[in-house]
C-alpha positions in Angstrom: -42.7 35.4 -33.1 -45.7 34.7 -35.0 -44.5 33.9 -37.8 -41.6 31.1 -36.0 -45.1 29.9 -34.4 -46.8 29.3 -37.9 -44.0 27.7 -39.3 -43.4 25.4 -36.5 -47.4 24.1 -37.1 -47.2 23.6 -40.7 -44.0 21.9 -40.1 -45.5 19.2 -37.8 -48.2 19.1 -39.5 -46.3 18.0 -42.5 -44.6 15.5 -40.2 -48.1 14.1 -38.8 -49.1 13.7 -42.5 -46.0 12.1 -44.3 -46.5 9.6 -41.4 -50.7 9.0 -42.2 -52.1 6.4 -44.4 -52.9 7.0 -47.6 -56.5 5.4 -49.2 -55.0 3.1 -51.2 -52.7 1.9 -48.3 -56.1 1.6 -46.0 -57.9 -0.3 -49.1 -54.8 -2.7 -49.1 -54.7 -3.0 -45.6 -58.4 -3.8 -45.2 -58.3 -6.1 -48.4 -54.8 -8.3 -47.0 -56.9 -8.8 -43.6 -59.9 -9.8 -45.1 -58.7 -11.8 -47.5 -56.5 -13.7 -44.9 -59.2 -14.3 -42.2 -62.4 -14.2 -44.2 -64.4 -17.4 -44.0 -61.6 -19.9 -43.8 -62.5 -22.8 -45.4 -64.8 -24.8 -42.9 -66.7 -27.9 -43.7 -69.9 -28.7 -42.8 -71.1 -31.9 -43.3 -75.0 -32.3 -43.6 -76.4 -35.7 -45.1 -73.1 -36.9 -46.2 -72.3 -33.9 -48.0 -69.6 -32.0 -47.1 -69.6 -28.3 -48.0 -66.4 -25.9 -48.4 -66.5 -21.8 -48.8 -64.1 -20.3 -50.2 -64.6 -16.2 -50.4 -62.7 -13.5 -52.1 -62.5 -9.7 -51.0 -61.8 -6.6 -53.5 -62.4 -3.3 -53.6 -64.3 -1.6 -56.4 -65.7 2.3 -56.7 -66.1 2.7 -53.6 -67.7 -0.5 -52.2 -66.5 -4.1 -51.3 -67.2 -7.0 -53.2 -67.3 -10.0 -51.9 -67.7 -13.8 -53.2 -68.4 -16.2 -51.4 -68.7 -19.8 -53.4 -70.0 -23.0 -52.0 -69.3 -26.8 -53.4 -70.1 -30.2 -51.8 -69.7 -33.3 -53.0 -72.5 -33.1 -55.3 -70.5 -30.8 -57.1 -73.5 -28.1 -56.5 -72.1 -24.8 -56.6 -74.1 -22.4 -54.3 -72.1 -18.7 -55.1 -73.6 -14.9 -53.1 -72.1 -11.9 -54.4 -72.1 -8.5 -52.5 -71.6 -5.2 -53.0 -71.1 -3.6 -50.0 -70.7 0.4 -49.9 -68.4 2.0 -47.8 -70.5 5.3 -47.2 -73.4 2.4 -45.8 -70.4 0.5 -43.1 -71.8 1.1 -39.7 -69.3 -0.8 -37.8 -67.6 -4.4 -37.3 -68.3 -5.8 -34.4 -68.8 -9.2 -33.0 -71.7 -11.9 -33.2 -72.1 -13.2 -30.3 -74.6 -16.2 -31.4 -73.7 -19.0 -33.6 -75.5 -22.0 -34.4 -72.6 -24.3 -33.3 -72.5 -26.3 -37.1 -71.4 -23.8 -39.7 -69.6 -20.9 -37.2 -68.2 -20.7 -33.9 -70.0 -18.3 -31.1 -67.9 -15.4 -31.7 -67.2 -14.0 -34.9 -66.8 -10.8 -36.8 -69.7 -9.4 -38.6 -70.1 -6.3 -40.7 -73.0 -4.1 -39.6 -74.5 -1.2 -42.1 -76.3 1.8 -41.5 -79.3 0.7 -44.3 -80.2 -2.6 -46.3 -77.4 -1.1 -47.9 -75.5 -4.4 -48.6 -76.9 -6.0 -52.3 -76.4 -9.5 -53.0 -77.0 -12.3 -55.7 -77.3 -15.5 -54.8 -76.5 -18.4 -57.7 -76.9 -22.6 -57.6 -75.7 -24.0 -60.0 -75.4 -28.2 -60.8 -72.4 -29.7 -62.1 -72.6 -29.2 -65.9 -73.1 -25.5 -65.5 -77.2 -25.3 -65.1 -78.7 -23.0 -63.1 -80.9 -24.5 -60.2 -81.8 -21.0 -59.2 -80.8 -17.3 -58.8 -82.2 -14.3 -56.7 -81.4 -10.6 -55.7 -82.0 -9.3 -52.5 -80.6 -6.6 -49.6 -78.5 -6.8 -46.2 -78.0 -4.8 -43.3 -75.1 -7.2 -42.3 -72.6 -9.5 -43.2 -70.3 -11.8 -41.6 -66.6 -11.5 -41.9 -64.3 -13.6 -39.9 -64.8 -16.9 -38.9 -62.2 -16.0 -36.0 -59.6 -18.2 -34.1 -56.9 -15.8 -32.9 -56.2 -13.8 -35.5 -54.4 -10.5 -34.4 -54.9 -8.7 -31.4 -57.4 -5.3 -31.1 -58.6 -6.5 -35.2 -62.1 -4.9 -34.5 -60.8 -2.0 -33.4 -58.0 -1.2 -36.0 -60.8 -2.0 -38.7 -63.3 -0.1 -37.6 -60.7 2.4 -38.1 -59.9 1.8 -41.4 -63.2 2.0 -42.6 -63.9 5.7 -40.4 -60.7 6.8 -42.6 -62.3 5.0 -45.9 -66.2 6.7 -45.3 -64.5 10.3 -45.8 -63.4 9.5 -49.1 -66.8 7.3 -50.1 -69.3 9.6 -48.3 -73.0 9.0 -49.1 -74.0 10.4 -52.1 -76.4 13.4 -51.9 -79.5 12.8 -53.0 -81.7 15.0 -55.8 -84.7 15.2 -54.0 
């Protein structure tokens, strides 16, 4: 009896996990919505100048990178770069306050558990000279401009990256 017992628990659990995602399946997943919804091309026009982002989501040991580059009519490129590590992804949730020119009210946003997030930030003028560069840290970062994507997003994400934080955990630290 025990042993018919056993063997009917392993066997679902090998059921319950040929049916699970695998981490490269969550990291496409993630990446295809990201990349699909993530700042959509807006334009803001300030002083004539109309400005366009286009951003780009990967995956790369264990963080997100993201680039985010800016060009108006000037032909100014304004570019950020982050790095964003899963381990430090406290949750998405939404923003509830926009500014009503560059983003809507509601909005997705990526919170972290530390200034966790780092970025570069580059301007450069047509011709290819640099204007100015920094380096800095973020405990958040936007994600979606959002119009009606797909329904319970939040929620399914915040899932993905629960499932993603046991395979990136934080790293332990020497001292």
């Amino acid at each position: 009896m025990l042993k018919k017992s056993l063997l009917f628990v392993c066997c679902c659990m090998l059921v319950a996990a040929a049916r699970g995602q695998t981490k490269e399946e969550s990291v496409k997943w993630l990446l295809t919505k990201l990349n699909a919804y993530g700042y959509r091309p807006i334009e803001k026009v300030t002083e004539g100048v109309t400005v366009t982002p286009l951003t780009e989501w990967s995956f790369k040991k264990g963080a997100i990178e993201i680039a985010v580059k800016k060009v108006d009519k000037k032909l100014t490129v304004v570019k950020y770069e982050y790095s964003i590590p899963l381990y430090a992804i406290d949750s998405v949730d939404y923003n509830i306050a926009g500014d009503g020119v560059t983003r809507p009210a509601h909005y997705l946003r990526l919170y972290l558990s530390c200034k966790c997030a780092a970025y570069k930030y580059h301007e450069i003028v047509s011709g290819g000279g640099m204007l100015d560069e920094h380096n800095g840290k973020t405990d958040k970062v936007d994600i979606f401009m959002l119009g009606n994507e797909e329904k319970e997003l939040k929620d399914r994400m915040n899932k993905a990256f629960a499932y993603l934080r046991l395979y990136y955990p934080k790293p332990n630290e020497t001292f």
